[in-house]
C-alpha positions as CSV (number, residue, x, y, z in Angstrom):
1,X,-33.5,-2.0,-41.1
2,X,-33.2,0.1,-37.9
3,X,-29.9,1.0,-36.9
4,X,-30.2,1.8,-33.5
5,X,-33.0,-0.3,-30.9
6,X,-34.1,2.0,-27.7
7,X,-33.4,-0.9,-25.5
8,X,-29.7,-1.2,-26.6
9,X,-29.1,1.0,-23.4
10,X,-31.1,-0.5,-20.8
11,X,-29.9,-3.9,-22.2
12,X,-25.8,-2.6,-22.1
13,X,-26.8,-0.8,-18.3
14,X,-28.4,-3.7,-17.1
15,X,-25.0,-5.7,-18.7
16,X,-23.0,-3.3,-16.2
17,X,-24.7,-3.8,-13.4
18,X,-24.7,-7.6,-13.8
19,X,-21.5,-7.7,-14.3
20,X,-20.7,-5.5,-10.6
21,X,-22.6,-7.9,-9.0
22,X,-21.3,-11.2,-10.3
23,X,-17.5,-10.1,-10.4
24,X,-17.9,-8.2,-7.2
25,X,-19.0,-11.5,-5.1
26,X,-16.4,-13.6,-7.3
27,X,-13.6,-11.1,-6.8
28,X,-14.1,-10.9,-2.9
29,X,-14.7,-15.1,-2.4
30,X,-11.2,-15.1,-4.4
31,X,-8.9,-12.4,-3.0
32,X,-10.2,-14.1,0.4
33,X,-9.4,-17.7,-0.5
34,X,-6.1,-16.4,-2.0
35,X,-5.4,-14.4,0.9
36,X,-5.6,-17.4,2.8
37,X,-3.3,-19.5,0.4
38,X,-0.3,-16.7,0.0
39,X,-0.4,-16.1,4.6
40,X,0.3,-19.7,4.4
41,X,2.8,-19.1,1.9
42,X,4.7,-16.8,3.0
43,X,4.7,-18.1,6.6
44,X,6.9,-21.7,5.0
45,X,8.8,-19.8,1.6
46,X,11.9,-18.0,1.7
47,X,13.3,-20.0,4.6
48,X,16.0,-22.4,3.2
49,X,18.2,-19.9,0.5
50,X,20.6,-20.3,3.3
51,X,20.0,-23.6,4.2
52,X,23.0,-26.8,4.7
53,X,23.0,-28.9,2.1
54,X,22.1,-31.8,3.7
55,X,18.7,-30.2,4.7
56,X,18.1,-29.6,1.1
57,X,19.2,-33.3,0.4
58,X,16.2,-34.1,2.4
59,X,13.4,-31.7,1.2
60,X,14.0,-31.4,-2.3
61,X,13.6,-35.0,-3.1
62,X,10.8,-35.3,-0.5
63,X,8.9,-32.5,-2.0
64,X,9.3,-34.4,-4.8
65,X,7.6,-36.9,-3.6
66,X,4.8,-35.6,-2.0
67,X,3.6,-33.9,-4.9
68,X,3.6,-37.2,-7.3
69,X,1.6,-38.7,-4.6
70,X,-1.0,-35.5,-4.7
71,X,-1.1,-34.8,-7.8
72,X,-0.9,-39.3,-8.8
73,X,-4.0,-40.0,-6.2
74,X,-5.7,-36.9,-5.7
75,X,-6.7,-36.7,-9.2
76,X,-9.0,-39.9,-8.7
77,X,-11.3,-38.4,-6.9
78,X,-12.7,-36.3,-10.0
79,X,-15.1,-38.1,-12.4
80,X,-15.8,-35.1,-14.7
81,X,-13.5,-36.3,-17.2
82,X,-12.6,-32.4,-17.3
83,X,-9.6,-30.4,-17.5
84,X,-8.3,-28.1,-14.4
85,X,-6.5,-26.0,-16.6
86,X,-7.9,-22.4,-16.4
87,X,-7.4,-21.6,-20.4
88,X,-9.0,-25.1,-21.3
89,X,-11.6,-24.4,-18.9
90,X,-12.7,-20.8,-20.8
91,X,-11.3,-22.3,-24.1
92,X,-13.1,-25.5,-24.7
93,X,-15.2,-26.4,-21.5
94,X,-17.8,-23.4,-21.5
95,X,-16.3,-22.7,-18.2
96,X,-17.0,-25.8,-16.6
97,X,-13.8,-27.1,-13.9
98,X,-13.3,-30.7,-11.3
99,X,-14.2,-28.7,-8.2
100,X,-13.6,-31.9,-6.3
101,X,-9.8,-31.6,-7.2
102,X,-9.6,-27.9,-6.3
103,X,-7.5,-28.6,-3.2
104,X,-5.0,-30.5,-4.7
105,X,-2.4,-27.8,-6.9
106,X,-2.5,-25.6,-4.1
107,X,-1.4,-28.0,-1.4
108,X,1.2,-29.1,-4.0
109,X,2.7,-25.6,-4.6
110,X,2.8,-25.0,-0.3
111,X,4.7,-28.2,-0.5
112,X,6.9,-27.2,-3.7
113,X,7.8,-23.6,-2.2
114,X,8.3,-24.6,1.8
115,X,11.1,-27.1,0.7
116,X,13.2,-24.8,-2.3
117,X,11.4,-25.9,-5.3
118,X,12.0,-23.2,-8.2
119,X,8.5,-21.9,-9.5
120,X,5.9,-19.0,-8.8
121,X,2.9,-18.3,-6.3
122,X,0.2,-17.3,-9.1
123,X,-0.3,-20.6,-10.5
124,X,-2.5,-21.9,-7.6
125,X,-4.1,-18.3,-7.1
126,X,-4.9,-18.7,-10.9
127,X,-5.7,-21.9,-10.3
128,X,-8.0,-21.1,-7.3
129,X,-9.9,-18.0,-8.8
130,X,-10.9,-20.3,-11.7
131,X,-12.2,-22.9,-9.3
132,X,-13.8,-20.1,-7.0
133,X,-15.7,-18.6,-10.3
134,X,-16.5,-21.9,-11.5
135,X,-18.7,-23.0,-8.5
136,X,-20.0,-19.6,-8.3
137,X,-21.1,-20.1,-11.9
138,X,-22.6,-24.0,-11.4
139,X,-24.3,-22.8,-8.0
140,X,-26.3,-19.9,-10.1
141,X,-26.7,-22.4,-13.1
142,X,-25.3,-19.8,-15.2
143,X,-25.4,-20.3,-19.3
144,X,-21.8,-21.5,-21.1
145,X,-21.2,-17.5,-22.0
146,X,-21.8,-16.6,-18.6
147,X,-19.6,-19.5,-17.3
148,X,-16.5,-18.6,-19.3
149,X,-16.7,-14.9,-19.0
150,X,-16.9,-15.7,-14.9
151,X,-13.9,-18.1,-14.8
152,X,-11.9,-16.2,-16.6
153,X,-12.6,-12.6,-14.4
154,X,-11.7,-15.2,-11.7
155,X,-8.1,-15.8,-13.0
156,X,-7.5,-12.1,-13.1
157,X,-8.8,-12.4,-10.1
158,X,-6.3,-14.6,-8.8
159,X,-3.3,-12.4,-10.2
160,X,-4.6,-9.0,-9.2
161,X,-4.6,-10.6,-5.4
162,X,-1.0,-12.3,-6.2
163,X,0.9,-9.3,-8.2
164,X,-0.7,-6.1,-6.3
165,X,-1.2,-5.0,-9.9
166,X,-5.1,-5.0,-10.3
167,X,-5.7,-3.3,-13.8
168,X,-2.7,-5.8,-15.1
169,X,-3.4,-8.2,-13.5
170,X,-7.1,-8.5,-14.8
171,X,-5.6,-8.0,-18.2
172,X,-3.5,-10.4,-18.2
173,X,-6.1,-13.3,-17.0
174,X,-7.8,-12.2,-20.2
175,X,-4.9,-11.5,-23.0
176,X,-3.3,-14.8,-21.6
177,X,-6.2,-17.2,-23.1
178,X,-4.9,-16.7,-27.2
179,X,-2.0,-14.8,-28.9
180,X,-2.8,-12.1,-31.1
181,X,-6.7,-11.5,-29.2
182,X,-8.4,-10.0,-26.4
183,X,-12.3,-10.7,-25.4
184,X,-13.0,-7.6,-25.4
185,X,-16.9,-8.6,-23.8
186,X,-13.8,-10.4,-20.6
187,X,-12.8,-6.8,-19.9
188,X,-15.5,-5.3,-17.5
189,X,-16.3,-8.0,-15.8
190,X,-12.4,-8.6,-15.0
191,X,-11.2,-5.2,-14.0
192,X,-14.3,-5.6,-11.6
193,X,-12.9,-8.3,-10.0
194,X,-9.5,-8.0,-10.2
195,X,-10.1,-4.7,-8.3
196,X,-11.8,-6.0,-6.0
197,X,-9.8,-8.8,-5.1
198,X,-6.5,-6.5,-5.0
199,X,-8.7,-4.1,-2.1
200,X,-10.1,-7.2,-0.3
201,X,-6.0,-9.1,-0.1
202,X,-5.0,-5.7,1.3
203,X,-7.7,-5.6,3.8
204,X,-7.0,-8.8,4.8
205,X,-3.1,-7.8,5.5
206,X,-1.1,-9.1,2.4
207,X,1.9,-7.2,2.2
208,X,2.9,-5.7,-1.8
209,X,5.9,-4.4,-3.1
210,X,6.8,-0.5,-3.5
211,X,9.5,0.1,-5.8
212,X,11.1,3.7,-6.1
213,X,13.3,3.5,-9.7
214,X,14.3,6.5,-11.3
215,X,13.2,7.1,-15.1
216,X,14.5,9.6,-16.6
217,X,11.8,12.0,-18.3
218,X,13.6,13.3,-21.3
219,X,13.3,10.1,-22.8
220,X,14.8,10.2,-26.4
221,X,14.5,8.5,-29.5
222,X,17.9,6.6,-29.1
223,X,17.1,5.4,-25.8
224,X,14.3,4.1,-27.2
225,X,16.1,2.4,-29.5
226,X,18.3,1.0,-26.4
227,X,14.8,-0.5,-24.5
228,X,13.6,-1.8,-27.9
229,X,17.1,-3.8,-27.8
230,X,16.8,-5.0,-24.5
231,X,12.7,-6.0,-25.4
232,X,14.8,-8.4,-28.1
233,X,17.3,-9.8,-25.7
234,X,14.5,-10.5,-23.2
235,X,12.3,-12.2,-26.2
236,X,15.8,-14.9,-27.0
237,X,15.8,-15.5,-23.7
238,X,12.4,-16.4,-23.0
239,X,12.2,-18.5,-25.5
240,X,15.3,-20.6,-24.2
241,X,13.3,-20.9,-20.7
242,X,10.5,-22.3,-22.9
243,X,12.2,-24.5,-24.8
244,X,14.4,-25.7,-21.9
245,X,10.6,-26.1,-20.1
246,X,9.4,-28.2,-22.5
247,X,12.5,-30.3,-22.8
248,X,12.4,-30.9,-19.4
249,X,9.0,-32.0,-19.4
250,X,9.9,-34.6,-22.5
251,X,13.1,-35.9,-20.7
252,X,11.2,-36.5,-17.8
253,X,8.4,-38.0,-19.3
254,X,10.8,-40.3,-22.1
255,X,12.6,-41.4,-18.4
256,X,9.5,-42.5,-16.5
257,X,8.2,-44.6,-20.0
258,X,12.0,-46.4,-20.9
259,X,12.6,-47.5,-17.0
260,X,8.8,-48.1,-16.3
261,X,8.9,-45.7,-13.4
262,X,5.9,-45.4,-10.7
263,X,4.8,-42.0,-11.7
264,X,5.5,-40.7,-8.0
265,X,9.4,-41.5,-8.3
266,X,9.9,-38.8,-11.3
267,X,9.2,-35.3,-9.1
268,X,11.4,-37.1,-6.7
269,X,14.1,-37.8,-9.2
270,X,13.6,-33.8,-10.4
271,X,14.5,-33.1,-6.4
272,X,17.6,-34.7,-6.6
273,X,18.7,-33.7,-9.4
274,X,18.3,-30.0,-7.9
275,X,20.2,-30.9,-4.9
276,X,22.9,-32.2,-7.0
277,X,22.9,-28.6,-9.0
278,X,22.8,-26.4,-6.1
279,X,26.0,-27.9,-4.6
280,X,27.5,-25.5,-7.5
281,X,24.6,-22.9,-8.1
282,X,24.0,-20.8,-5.3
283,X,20.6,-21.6,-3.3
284,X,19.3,-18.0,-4.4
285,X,17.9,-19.7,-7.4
286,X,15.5,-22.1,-5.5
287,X,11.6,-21.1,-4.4
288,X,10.4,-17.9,-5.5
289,X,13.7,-16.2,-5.8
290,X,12.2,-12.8,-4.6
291,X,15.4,-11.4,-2.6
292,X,17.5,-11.6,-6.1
293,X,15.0,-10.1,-8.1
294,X,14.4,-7.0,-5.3
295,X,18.1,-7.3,-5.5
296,X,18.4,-6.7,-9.1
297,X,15.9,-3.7,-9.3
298,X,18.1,-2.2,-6.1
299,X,20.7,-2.0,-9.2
300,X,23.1,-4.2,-7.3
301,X,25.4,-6.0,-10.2
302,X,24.0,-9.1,-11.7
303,X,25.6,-12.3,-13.0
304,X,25.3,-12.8,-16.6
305,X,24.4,-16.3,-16.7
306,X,22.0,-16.0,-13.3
307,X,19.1,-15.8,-16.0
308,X,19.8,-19.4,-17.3
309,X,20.4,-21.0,-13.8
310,X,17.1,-20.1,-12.8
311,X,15.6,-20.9,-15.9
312,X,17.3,-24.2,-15.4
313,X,16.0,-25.0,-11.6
314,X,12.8,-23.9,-12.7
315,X,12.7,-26.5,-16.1
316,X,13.4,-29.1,-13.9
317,X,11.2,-28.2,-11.1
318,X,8.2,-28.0,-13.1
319,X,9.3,-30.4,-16.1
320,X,10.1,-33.0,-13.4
321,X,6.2,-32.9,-11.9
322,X,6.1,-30.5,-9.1
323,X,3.4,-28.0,-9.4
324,X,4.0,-24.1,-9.0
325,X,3.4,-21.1,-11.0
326,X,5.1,-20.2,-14.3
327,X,5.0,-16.5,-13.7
328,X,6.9,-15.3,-10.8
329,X,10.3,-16.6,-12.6
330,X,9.5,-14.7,-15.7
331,X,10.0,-11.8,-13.1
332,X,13.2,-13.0,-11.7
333,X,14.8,-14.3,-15.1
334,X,13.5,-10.6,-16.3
335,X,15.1,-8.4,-13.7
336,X,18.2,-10.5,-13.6
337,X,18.6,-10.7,-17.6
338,X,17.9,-6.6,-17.9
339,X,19.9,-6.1,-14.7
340,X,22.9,-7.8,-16.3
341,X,22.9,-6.2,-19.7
342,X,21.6,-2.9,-19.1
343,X,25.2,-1.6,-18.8
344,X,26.5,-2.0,-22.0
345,X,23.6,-0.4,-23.3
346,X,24.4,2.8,-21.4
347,X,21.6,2.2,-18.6
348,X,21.0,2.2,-15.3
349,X,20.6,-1.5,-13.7
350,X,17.7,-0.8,-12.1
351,X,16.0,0.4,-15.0
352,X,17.1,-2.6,-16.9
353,X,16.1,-4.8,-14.8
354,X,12.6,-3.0,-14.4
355,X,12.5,-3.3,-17.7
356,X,13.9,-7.0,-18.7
357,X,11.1,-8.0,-15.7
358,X,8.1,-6.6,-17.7
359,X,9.4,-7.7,-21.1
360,X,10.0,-11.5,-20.2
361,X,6.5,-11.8,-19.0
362,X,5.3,-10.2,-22.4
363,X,7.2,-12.7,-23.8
364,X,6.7,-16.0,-22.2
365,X,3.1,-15.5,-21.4
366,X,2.5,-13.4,-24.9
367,X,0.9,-10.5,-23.2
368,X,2.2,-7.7,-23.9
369,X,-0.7,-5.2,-23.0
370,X,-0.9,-6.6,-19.7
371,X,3.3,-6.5,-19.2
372,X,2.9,-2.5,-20.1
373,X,0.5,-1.7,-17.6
374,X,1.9,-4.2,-15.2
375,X,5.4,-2.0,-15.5
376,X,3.3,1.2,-15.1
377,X,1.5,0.3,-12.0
378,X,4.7,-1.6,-10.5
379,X,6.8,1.7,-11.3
380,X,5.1,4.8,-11.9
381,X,3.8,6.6,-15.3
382,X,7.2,7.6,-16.2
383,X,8.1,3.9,-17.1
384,X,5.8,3.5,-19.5
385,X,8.2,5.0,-22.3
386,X,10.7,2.5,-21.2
387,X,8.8,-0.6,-20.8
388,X,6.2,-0.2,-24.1
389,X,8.8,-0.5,-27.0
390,X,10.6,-3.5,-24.5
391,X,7.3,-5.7,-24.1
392,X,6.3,-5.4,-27.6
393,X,9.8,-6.2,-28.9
394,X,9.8,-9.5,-26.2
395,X,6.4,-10.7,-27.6
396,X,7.5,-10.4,-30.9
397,X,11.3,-11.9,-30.7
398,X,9.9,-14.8,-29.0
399,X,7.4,-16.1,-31.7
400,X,5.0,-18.7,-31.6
401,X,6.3,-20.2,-28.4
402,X,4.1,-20.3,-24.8
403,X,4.9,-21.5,-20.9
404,X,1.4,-21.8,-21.5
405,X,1.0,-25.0,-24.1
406,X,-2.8,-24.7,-23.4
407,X,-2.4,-21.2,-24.7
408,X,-4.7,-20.7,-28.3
409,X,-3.6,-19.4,-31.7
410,X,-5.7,-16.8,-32.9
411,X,-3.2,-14.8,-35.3
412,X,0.4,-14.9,-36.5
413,X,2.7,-12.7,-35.3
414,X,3.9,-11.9,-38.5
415,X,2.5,-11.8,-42.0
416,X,5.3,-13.9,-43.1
417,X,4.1,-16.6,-41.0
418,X,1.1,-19.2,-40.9
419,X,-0.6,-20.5,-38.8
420,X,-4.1,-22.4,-38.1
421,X,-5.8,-20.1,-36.0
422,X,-7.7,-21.5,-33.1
423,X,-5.4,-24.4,-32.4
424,X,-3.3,-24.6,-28.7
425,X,-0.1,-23.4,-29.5
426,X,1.8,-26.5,-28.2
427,X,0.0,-28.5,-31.0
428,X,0.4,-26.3,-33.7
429,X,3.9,-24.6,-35.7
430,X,4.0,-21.2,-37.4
431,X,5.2,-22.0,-41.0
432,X,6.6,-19.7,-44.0
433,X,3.5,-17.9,-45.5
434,X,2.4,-18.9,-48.9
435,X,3.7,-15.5,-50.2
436,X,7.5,-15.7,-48.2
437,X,8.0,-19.4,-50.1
438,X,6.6,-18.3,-53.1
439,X,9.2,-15.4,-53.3
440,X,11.8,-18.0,-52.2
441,X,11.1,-20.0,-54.8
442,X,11.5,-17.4,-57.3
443,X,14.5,-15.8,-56.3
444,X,16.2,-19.6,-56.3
445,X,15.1,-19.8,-60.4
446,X,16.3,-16.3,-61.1
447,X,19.6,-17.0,-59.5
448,X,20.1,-20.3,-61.3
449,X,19.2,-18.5,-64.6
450,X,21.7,-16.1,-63.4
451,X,24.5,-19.3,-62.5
452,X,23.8,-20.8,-66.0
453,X,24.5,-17.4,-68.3
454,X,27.3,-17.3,-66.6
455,X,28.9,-20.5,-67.0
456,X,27.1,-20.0,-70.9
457,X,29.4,-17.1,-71.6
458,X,32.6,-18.7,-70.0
């Protein structure tokens, strides 16, 4: 059998250049549609952290409203029977999405942000580049392959044009479809269009972030111990602002089935219920929460609890049934968390909080490649000794556990752990491996055996 064809080249060129035409056009059509979404944006958010109470009292649980209304009605107009969820969409639909709903999570999360709701900006632009690449891919009756490698190189679209990070940001829309597995065959064509989409956001005027932090560059073996320990203290509390997401989503849903509520009524029951905590939590918590996190990699002291406040605000935000992204707070409860701790570790608040940002998102969203070279290009190449041992310590500490339900198993983070691979991880547990019970099992005999010689020879 002939190891080597002489069209393997021509075939792998002619791959390349299909690939800078397809996520080229895709990349462009989103950044643009993006661009559009985040100018609107930032013209309402970021208005009402000072804002009287009794303005709040009046937006939150309107807001509420609004979006159990869109997201109650709107979905009736789709008769696809399919899922808008971007992962599902790559995962299990060959890349297929409702374009007739596309409108409808983007107008919610305008309405969410403008009045103080707590969540993030790249869930619609997520949203939106998988929407963008899916019509791109049903208008040039494109092949199921084709489909799902296009959809997804338009979510990395859509957070290349949100984070101003292109090369992690295209990761990221790729790592973020299974734990523990990376298309590689998702790579080109994302990059492509996640750089593309970053150049054609700043053309059209979006403003991103330059932060100046100081690493130190005779990094050492103990203080890489120190950001390995603050990777683990990021991972625990990751995992509480997933588990207190996903009990606010069963609260809220056990509510709305014991008092028979119109489905509308529970986001506007979430709103209130914000109101009510912000008349003790101060309003920095609400929308995107930017000025605390800029705040927190300024060095400027942090609270210790502020990580679990706005982990809070967001659980009932989202869990309630407003629609936002799940992101952006991983950045906020990251900065704040590293920001906070980084002292008793010896380190600079800024660099903790650089650091604790990057690591939560490795955590929550289990990508850690995409959190490393997220840090890099947020903070320079002399991060990248601080942030690698942190993000991989994160994804680790915080198991089996996803913001992302939809989010596929494809291997265990641990070879003492089990788990059915190809299954969404908010269906399926990690369980003691075979070998670890096993073990278990044996030590228990041997230290009965142990118990009954000695009560023998008493």
């Amino acid at each position: 059998m002939k190891r080597y064809s002489p069209a393997e080249p021509l075939v792998m060129l002619a791959t390349i250049v299909l690939w800078l035409l397809l996520a080229t056009a895709t990349g462009a059509l989103v950044g643009t549609v993006c661009s559009l979404f985040l100018g609107a944006l930032f013209a309402s958010e970021g208005r009402l952290y000072g804002a009287p109470l009794w303005l709040l009292a009046l937006l939150l649980p309107g807001a509420g409203l609004v979006n159990g209304l869109l997201l109650h009605y709107g979905y009736r107009a789709s008769t696809s029977g399919l899922d808008d969820k971007p992962i599902v969409a790559v995962n299990e639909q060959q890349g297929r999405m409702p374009l007739a709903t596309l409108w409808i999570k983007p107008i919610a999360a305008l309405v969410t942000l403008g009045c103080g709701g707590s969540a993030g900006k790249e869930g619609p632009c997520s949203h939106i580049g998988a929407g963008v690449a899916a019509a791109v891919g049903q208008v040039l009756r494109l092949d199921g392959e084709l489909r799902k490698r296009l959809v997804a190189c338009g979510v990395s679209a859509g957070f290349a044009s949100v984070f101003g990070t292109p090369i992690a940001g295209a990761i990221y829309g790729v790592e973020m479809l299974a734990i523990g597995r990376i298309r590689h065959d998702f790579l080109f064509p994302g990059i492509v269009a996640g750089v593309t989409s970053f150049f054609v956001s700043r053309w059209w005027g979006l403003p991103y972030p330059d932060y100046h932090i100081v690493f130190e560059a005779n990094f050492t073996q103990l203080l890489f111990l120190k950001t390995v320990l603050i990777g683990v203290l990021c991972g625990i509390v990751a995992s509480w602002f997933v588990e207190l997401l996903h009990l606010a989503r069963k609260l809220f849903d056990a509510l709305r089935e014991r008092l028979a509520l119109w489905p509308p009524l529970v986001p506007m029951l979430g709103g209130v219920l914000l109101v009510l905590l912000v008349t003790v939590l101060p309003t920095d918590y609400l929308g995107l929460s930017l000025p605390l996190m800029e705040r927190a990699l300024h060095g400027e002291p942090m609270p210790y609890l502020g990580f679990l406040w706005k982990a809070l605000l967001v659980a009932i935000t989202l869990g309630s049934g407003f629609y936002g992204g799940i992101a952006t707070p991983q950045f906020v409860i990251g900065a704040v968390t590293g920001g906070a701790f980084a002292p008793w570790l010896g380190l600079a608040p800024a660099q903790g909080a650089a650091v604790g940002m990057v690591a939560v998102v490795a955590a929550a969203s289990n990508t850690p490649i995409a959190a490393l070279l997220m840090g890099i290009e947020l903070f320079g190449g002399g991060s990248a000794w601080y942030v690698a041992g942190a993000c991989v310590a994160a994804y680790l500490m915080i198991g089996h556990r996803s913001v992302y339900p939809a989010q596929q198993l494809a291997y265990a983070k641990s070879g003492w752990l089990a788990t059915r691979q190809g299954l969404p991880v908010g269906h399926e547990k990690a369980q003691l491996s075979f070998g670890v019970l096993r073990w278990w099992r044996n030590s228990l005999r041997r230290l009965r055996r142990l118990v009954q010689r000695l009560r023998n020879r008493s």
